[in-house]
C-alpha positions as CSV (number, residue, x, y, z in Angstrom):
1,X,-68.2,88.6,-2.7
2,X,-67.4,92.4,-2.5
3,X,-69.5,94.6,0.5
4,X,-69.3,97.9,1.4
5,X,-70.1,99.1,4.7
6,X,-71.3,103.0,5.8
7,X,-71.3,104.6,9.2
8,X,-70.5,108.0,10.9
9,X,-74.2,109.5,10.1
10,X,-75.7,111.5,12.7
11,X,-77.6,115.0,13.3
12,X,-75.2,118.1,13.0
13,X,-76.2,121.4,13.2
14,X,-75.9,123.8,9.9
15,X,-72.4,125.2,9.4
16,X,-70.8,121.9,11.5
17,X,-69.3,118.8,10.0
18,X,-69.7,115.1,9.8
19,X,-67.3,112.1,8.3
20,X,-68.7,108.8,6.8
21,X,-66.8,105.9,6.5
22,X,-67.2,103.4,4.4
23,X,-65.4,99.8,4.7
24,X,-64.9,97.4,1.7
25,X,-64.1,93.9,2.1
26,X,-63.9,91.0,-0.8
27,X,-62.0,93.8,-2.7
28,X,-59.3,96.2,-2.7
29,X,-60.0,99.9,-3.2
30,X,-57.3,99.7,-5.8
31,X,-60.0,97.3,-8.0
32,X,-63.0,99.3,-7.7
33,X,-64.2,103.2,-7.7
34,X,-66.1,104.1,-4.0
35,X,-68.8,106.3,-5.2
36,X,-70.9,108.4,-2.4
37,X,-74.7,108.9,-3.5
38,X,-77.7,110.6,-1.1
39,X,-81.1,110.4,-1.2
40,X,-83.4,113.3,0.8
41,X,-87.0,112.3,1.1
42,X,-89.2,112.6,-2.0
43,X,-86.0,113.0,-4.1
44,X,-84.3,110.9,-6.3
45,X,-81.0,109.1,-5.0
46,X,-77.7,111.3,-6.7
47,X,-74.1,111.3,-6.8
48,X,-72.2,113.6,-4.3
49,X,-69.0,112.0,-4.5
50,X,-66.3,109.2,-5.9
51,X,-62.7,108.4,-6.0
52,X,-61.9,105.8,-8.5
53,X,-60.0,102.6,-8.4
54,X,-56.1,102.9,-9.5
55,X,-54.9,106.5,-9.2
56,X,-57.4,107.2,-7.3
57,X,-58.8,110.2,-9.4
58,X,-62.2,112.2,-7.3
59,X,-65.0,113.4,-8.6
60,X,-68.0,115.4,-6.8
61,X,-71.3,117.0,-7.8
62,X,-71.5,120.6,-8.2
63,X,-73.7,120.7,-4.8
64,X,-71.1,119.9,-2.6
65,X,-67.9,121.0,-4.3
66,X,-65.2,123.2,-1.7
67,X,-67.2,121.5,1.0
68,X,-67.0,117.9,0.7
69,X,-63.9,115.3,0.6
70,X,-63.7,112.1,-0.6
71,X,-60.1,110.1,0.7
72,X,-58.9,106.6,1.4
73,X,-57.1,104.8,3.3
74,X,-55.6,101.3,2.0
75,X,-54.4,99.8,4.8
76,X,-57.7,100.0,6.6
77,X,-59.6,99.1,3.1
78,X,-61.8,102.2,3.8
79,X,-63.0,105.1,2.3
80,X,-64.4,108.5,4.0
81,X,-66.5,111.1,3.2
82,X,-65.3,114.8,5.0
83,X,-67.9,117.1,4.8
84,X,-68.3,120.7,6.3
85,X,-70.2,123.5,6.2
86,X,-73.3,121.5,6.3
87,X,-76.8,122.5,4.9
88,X,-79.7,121.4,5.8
89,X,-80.4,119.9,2.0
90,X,-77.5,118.1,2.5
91,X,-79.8,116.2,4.7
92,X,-80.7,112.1,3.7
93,X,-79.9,108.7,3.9
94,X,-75.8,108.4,2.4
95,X,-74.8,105.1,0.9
96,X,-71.7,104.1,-0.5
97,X,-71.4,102.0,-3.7
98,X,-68.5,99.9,-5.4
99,X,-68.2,99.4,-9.1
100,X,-65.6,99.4,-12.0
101,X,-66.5,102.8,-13.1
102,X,-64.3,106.2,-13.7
103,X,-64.7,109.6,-15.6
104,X,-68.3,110.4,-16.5
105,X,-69.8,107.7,-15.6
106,X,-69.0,108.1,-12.0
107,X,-72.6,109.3,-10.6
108,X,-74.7,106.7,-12.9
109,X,-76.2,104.6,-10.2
110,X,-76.1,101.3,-12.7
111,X,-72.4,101.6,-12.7
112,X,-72.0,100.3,-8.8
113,X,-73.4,96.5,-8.2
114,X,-72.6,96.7,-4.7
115,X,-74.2,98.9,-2.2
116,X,-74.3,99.6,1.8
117,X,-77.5,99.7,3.4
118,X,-76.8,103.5,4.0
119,X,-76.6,106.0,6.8
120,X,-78.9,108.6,7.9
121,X,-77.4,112.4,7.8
122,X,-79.7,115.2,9.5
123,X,-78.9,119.0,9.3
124,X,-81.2,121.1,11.3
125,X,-81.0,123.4,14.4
């Protein structure tokens, strides 16, 4: 059964940086697209980031464009999430997701059947 697995959250200041990790096991990254999604309180849960399955193409939301970074790394069957020059709305609980998705489809939430139980990101002085 594939699982995905999130850490790294934390409290940062604004302007500082943070990197999530997110593990898979049951599949290799080569099978499935690793999409990041956020959701601040209130909000709605959205798509910040993915890198698909294959070639590996990336994708990110307009929010967090020039600041964010989605990688992997095969041999450790993980995927990380780089971000910098952190805003306090970038503030939320962060989960990673795996599904068989790719282009535009990439931030639809029903497009991932597997999801972490998340990790809590703070920005604030």
């Amino acid at each position: 059964q594939p699982q995905v697995a999130e850490s790294g959250g934390g409290l940062v200041q604004p302007g500082g940086s943070l990197r999530l990790s997110c593990v898979a096991s049951g599949f290799t990254l080569d099978y499935y697209a690793i999409g990041w999604f956020r959701q601040a309180p209130g909000k709605e849960r959205e798509g910040v980031s993915c890198v698909a399955g294959g070639y590996g193409t990336t994708y990110y939301s307009d929010s967090v464009k020039g600041r964010f970074t989605i990688s992997r790394n095969h041999a450790k069957n993980t995927v990380y999430l780089q971000m910098n020059n952190l805003k306090p709305e970038d503030s939320g609980v962060y989960y990673c997701a795996a599904g068989d998705t790719y282009g535009d489809k990439w931030s639809r939430q029903d497009e991932y059947p597997y999801w972490g139980q998340g990790t809590q990101v703070t920005v604030s002085s």
